[in-house]
C-alpha positions as CSV (number, residue, x, y, z in Angstrom):
1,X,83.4,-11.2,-41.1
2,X,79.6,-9.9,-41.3
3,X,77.1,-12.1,-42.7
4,X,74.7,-10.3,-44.9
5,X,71.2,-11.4,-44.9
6,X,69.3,-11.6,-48.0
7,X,68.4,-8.1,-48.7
8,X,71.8,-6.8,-47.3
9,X,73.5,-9.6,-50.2
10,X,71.3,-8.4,-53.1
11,X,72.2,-4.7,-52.1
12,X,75.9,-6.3,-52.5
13,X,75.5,-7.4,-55.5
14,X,74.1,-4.8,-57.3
15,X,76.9,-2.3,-56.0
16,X,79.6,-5.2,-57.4
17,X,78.1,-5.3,-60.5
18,X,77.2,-1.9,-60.7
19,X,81.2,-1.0,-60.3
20,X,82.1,-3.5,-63.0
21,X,79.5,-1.3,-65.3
22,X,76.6,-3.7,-66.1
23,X,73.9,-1.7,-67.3
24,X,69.8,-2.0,-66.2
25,X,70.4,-3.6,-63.0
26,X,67.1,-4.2,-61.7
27,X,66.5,-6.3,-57.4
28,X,63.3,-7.7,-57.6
29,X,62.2,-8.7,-53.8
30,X,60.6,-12.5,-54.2
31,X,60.3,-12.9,-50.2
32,X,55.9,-12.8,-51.0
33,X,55.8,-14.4,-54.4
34,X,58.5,-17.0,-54.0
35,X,59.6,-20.2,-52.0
36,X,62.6,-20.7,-53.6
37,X,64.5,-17.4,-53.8
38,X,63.9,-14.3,-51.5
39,X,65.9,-11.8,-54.5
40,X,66.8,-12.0,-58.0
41,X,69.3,-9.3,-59.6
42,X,69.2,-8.5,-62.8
43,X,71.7,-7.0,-65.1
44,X,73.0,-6.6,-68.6
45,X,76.5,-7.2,-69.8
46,X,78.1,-5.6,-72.8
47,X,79.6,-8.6,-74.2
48,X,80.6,-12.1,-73.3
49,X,83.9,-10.9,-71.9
50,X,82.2,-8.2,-69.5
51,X,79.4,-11.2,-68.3
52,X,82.5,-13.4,-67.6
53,X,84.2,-10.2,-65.4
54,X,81.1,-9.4,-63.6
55,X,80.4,-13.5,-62.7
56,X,83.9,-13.5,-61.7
57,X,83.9,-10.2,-59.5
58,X,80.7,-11.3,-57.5
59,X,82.7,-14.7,-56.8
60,X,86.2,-12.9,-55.5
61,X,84.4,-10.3,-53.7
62,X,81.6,-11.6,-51.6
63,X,84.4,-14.2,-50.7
64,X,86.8,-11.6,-49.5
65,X,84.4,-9.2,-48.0
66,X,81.5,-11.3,-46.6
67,X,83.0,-15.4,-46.8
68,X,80.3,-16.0,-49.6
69,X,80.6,-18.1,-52.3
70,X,78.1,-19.1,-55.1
71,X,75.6,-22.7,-54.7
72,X,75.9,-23.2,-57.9
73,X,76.6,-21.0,-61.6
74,X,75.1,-22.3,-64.5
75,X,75.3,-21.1,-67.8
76,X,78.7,-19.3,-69.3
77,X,79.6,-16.3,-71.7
78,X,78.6,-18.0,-74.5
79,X,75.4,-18.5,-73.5
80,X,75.1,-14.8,-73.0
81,X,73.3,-15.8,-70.1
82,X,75.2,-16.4,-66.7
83,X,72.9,-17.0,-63.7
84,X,75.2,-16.9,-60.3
85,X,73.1,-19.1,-57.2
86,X,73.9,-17.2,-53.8
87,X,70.7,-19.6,-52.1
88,X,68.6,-16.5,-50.9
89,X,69.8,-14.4,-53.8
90,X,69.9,-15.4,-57.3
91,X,72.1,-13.0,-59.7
92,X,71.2,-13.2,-63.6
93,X,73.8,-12.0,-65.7
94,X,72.5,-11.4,-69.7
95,X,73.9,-10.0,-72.7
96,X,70.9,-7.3,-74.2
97,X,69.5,-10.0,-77.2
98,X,69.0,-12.7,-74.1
99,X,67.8,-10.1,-71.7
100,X,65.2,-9.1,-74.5
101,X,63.9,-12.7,-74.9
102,X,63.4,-14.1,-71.2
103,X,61.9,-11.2,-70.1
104,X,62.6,-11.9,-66.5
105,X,61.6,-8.7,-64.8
106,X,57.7,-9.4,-66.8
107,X,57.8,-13.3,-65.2
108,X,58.3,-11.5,-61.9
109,X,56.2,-8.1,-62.4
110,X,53.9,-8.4,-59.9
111,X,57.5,-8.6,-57.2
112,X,58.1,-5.5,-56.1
113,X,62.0,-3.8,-57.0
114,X,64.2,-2.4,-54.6
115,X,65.2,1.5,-55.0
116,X,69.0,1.0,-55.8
């Protein structure tokens, strides 16, 4: 199995969650601004069923295709706010009214985006 370094995993998620139809995806690269994370991924869900189905479809496929399961995954449907913990990759899964409110991608604006 290929091991995917961090900019190769945050490209695979996206194109997961992308399939599965989550909306404003957005890879901001950390690797200058951050010690704790080199990506975050950032996408909206249509409901609290389609959170649960995109969390669950990063989890089944990066173990299939790449042996790669989560650290840790906090939060739940809900919460309208999943965040999945991949170590060098951290995948943040909101429903639009969260999204709105946290306002990740203006936390992080000064880290630049990958072209997806």
């Amino acid at each position: 199995m290929p091991t995917f370094d961090s900019e190769q995993l945050a490209r695979k998620c996206v194109e997961i969650i992308d399939a599965k139809n989550a909306t404003d995806i957005v890879a901001m690269d950390l690797r200058k601004v951050s010690s704790f994370t080199d990506f975050f991924v950032v996408a909206t869900g249509t409901s609290e069923p389609h959170l649960k189905a995109l969390a669950d479809d990063l989890d089944v496929r990066l173990k299939k295709e790449n042996e790669t399961r989560p650290l840790a995954v906090d939060g739940f449907p809900l919460s309208q706010w999943i965040v999945v913990d991949y170590g060098s990759v951290v995948v943040h899964l909101f429903h639009a009214s969260k999204r709105e409110i946290y306002q990740l991608e203006e936390l992080w604006n000064d880290a630049p985006r990958l072209k997806i």
